[in-house]
C-alpha positions as CSV (number, residue, x, y, z in Angstrom):
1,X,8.0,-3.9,-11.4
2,X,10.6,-1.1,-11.3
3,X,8.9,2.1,-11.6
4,X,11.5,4.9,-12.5
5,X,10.5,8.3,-10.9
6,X,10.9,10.9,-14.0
7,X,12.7,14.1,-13.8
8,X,9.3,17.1,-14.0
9,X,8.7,18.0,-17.3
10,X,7.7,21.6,-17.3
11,X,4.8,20.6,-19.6
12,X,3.6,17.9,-17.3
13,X,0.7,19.3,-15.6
14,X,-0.9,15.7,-14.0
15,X,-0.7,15.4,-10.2
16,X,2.5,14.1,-8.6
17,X,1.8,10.8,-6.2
18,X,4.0,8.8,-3.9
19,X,4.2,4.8,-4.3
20,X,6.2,2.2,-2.6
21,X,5.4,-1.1,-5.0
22,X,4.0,-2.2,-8.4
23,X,3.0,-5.6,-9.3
24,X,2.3,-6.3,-12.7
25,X,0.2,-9.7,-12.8
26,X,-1.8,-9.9,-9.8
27,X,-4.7,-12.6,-9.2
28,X,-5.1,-11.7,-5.6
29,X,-6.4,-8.1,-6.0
30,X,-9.2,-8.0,-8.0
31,X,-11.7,-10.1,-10.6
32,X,-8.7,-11.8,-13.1
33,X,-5.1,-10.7,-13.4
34,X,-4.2,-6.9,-12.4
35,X,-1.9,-3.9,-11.9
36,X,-1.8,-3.1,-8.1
37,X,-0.8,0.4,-7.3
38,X,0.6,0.8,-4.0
39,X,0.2,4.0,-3.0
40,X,3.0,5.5,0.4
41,X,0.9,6.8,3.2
42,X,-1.8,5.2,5.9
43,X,-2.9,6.8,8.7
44,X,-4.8,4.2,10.4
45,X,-2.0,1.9,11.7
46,X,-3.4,-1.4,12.4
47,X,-1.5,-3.6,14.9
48,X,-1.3,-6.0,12.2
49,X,-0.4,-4.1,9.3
50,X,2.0,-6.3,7.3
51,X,3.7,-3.5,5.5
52,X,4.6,-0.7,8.3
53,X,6.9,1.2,6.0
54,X,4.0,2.2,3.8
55,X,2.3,3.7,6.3
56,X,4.7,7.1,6.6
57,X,4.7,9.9,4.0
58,X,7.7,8.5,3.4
59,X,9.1,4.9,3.6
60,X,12.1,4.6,5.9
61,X,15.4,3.0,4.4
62,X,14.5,-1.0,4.6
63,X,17.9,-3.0,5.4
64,X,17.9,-6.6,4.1
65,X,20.4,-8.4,6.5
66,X,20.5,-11.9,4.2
67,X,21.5,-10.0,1.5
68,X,24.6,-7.9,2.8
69,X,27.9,-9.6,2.4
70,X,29.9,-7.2,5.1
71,X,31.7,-5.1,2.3
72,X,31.3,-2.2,4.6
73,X,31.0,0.1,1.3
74,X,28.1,1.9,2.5
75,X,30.2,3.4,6.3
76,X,32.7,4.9,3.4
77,X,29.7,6.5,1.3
78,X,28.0,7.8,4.3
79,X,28.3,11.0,5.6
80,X,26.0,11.3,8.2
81,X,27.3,7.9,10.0
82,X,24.1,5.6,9.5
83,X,26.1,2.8,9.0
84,X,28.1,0.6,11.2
85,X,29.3,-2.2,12.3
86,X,29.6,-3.8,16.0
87,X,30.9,-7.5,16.1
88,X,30.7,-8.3,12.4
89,X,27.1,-7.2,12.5
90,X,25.5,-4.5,10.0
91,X,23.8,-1.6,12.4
92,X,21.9,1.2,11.3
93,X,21.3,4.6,13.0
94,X,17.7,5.3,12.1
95,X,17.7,8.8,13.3
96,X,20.7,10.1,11.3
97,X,19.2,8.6,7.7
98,X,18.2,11.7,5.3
99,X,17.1,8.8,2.5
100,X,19.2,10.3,0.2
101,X,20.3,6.9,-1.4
102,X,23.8,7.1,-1.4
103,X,24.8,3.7,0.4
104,X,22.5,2.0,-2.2
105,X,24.3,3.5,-5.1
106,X,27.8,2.3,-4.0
107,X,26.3,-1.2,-2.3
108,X,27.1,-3.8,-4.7
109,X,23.8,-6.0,-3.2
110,X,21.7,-2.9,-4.3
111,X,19.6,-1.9,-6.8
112,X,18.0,1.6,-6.7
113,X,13.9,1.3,-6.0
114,X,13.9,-2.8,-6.3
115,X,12.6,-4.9,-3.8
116,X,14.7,-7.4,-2.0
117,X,18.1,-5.1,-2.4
118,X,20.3,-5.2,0.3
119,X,19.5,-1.4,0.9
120,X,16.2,-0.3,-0.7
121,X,14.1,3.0,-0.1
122,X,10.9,2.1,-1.4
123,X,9.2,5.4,-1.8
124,X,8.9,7.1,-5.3
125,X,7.3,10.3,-6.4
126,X,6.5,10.4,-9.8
127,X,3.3,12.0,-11.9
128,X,0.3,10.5,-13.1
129,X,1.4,10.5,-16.7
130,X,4.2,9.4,-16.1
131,X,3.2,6.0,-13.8
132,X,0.2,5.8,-16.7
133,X,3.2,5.6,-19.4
134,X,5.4,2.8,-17.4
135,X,1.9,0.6,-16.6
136,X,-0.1,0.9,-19.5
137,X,1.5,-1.7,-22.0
138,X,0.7,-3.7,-18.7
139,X,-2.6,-2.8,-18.6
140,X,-3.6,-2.9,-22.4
141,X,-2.1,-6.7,-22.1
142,X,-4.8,-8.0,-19.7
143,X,-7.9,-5.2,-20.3
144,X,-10.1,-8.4,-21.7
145,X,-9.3,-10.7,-18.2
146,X,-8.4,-7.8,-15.6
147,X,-7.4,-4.5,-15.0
148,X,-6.1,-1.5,-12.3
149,X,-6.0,-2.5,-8.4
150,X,-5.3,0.6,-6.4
151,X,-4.0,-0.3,-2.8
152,X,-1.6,0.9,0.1
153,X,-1.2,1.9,2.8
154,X,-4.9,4.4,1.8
155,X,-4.8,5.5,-1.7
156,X,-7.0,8.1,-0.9
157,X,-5.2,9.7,1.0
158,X,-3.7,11.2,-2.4
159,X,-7.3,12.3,-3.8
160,X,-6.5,14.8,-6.5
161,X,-3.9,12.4,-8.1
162,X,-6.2,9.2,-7.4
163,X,-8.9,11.1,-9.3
164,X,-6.5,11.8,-12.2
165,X,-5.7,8.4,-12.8
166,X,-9.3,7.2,-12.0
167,X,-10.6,9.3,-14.4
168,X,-8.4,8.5,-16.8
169,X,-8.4,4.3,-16.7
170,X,-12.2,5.0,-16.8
171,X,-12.6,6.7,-20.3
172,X,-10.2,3.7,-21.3
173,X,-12.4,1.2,-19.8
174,X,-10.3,-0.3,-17.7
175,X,-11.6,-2.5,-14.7
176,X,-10.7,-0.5,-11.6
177,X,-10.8,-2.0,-7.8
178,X,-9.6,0.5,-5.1
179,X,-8.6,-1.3,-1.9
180,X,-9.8,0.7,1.6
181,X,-9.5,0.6,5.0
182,X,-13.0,2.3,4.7
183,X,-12.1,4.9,7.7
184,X,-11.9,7.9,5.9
185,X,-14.7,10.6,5.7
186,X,-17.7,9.7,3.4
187,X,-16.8,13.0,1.7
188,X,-14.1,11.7,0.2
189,X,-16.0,8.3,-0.9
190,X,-18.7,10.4,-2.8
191,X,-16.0,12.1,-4.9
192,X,-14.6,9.0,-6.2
193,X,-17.4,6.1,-6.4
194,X,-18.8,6.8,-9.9
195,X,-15.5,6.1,-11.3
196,X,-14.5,2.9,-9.3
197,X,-15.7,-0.7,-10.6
198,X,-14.9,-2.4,-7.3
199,X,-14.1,-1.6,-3.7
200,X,-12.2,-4.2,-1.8
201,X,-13.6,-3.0,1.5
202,X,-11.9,-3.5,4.9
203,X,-14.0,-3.9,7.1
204,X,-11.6,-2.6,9.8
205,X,-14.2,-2.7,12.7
206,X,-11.5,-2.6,14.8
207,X,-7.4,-1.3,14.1
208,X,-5.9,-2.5,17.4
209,X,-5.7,-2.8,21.3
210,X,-5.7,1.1,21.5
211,X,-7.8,2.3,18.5
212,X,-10.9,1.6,19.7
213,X,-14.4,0.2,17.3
214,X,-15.2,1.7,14.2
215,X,-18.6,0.2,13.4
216,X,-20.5,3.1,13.2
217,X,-18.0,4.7,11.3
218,X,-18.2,1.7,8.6
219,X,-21.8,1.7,8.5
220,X,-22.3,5.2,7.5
221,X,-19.5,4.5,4.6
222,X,-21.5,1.4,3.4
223,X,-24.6,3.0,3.4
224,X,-22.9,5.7,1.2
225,X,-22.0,3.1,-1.0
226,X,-25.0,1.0,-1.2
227,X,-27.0,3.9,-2.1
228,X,-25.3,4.7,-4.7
229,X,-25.0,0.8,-6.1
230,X,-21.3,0.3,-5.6
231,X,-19.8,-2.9,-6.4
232,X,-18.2,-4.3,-2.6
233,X,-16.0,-6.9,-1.8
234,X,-15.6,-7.1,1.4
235,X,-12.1,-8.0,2.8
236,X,-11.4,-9.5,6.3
237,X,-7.9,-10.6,7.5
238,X,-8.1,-13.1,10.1
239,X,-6.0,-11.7,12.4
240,X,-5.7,-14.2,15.4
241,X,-6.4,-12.4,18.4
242,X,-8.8,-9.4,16.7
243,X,-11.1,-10.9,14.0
244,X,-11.6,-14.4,15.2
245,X,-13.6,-12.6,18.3
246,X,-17.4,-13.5,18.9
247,X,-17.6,-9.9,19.3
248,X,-15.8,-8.7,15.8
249,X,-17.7,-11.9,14.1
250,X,-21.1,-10.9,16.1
251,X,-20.5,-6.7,14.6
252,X,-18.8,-8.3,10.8
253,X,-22.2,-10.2,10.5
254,X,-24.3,-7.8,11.4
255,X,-22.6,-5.3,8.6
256,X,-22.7,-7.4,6.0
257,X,-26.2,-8.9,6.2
258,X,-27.8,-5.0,6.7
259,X,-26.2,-4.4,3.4
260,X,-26.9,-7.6,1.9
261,X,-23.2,-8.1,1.2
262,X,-23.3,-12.1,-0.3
263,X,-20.0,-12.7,-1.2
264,X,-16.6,-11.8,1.4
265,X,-13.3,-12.7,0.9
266,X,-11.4,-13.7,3.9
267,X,-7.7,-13.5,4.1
268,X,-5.6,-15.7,5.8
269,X,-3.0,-14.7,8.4
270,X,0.5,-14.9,7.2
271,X,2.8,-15.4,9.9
272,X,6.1,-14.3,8.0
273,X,4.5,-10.5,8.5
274,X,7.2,-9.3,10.5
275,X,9.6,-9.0,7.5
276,X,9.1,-5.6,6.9
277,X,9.5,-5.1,10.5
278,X,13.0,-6.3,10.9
279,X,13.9,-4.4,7.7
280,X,12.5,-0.9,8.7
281,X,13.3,-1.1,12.1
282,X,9.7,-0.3,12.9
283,X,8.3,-2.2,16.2
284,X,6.2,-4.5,16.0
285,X,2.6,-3.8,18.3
286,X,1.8,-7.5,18.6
């Protein structure tokens, strides 16, 4: 789904928020079919993360090499020399890219904010009203068999528009699932659990080679939780080489059966993850 950021109406006064993606008829995010939010920013960074551009402020310019044809439009439009080409091959100069989107407009391979473009930057600010007015025909079409699926990068991360729109899809009774790395303070947990349905939890014990265990830090969150009768689904990618460790299985068990969690979903490894890698130019870290 397209979302179109809207120019600021001076009578809008509902919170601005940054997203990179919108899918319309999930089944994978949630009880039934749902709109998934994906909301720019993460700061955890795992070494796994299949969607590095999200994790930024701001998404860097993603470059799609199957779908450029060589028309060399984009080295005319640009100013600041981001594009070239050495040997018939598209390069791009990272460091000189303000995103201002003006090889996109005159790319014939690209369409502005749309996934799978030649040139794409995937970051759009738009208000709260505003995203409610492009999604909820969406929503009001599967409120009986689904509903709202906030994910990321951390959603969170963008608390006083997050409880807008929470606040919001709960006085229309909408089904609401927020997906969390469950890292961030308990603070900002409290503030938000009475208005989520579900949390698809994380369970990121661990983030990496580097970023040391978190499993005291995720027991104090699903204590939090618990206590206050949250609905959790907990959410485990089985990344080979980080949760397929008798450690990680030994500290995942022991979570889930202190809080009497029953029912887990496990994700399975995709091994096309590096996609967004190639087309942000981001390294890979494993």
């Amino acid at each position: 789904m397209k979302i179109k950021p809207q120019k600021r109406d001076a009578t809008d006064t509902s919170h601005p928020l940054r997203l990179f993606d919108v899918a319309e008829f999930s089944v994978h995010d949630g009880p039934g079919n749902r709109v998934v939010i994906y909301f720019q920013g993460c700061e955890v960074q795992c070494d796994w993360c299949h969607s590095p551009h999200s994790q930024p402020v701001c998404a860097p310019l993603l470059f799609n090499y199957n779908a450029c044809t060589g028309c060399r439009r984009c080295v005319s439009a640009c100013s600041n020399q981001v594009h070239l080409f050495c040997e018939g091959k598209h390069l791009i100069n990272r460091k000189k890219c303000v995103q201002c989107g003006v090889c996109i407009e005159q790319c014939p391979n690209s369409i502005a904010a749309v996934n799978g473009s030649a040139l794409h930057l995937p970051t759009v600010t738009v208000t709260v009203s505003s995203l409610l007015k492009q999604i909820e025909p969406y929503l009001r079409l599967i409120e009986k068999n689904g509903g709202i699926t906030l994910s990321g990068g951390e959603a969170l991360l963008q608390l006083d528009a997050i409880k807008e729109l929470l606040q919001y899809c709960k006085q229309k009774r909408y089904h609401i699932a927020l997906e969390t790395s469950g890292l961030l303070s308990t603070e900002i947990y409290e503030q938000v659990t009475p208005l989520v349905d579900l949390w698809l939890f994380g369970m990121r014990v661990i983030t990496g080679k580097k970023g040391g265990r978190h499993d005291n830090h995720i027991k104090r969150v699903l204590d939090m939780l618990v206590k206050q009768n949250a609905k959790i689904l907990p959410r485990i990618p089985m990344v080979p080489g980080f949760f397929n460790r008798d450690d990680v299985l030994q500290s995942l068990a022991i979570l889930l059966q202190t809080h009497a969690l029953n029912t887990i979903c496990l994700s399975p490894w995709n091994k096309n993850y590096s996609i967004y890698y190639d087309q942000s130019g981001i390294p890979m870290q494993m």
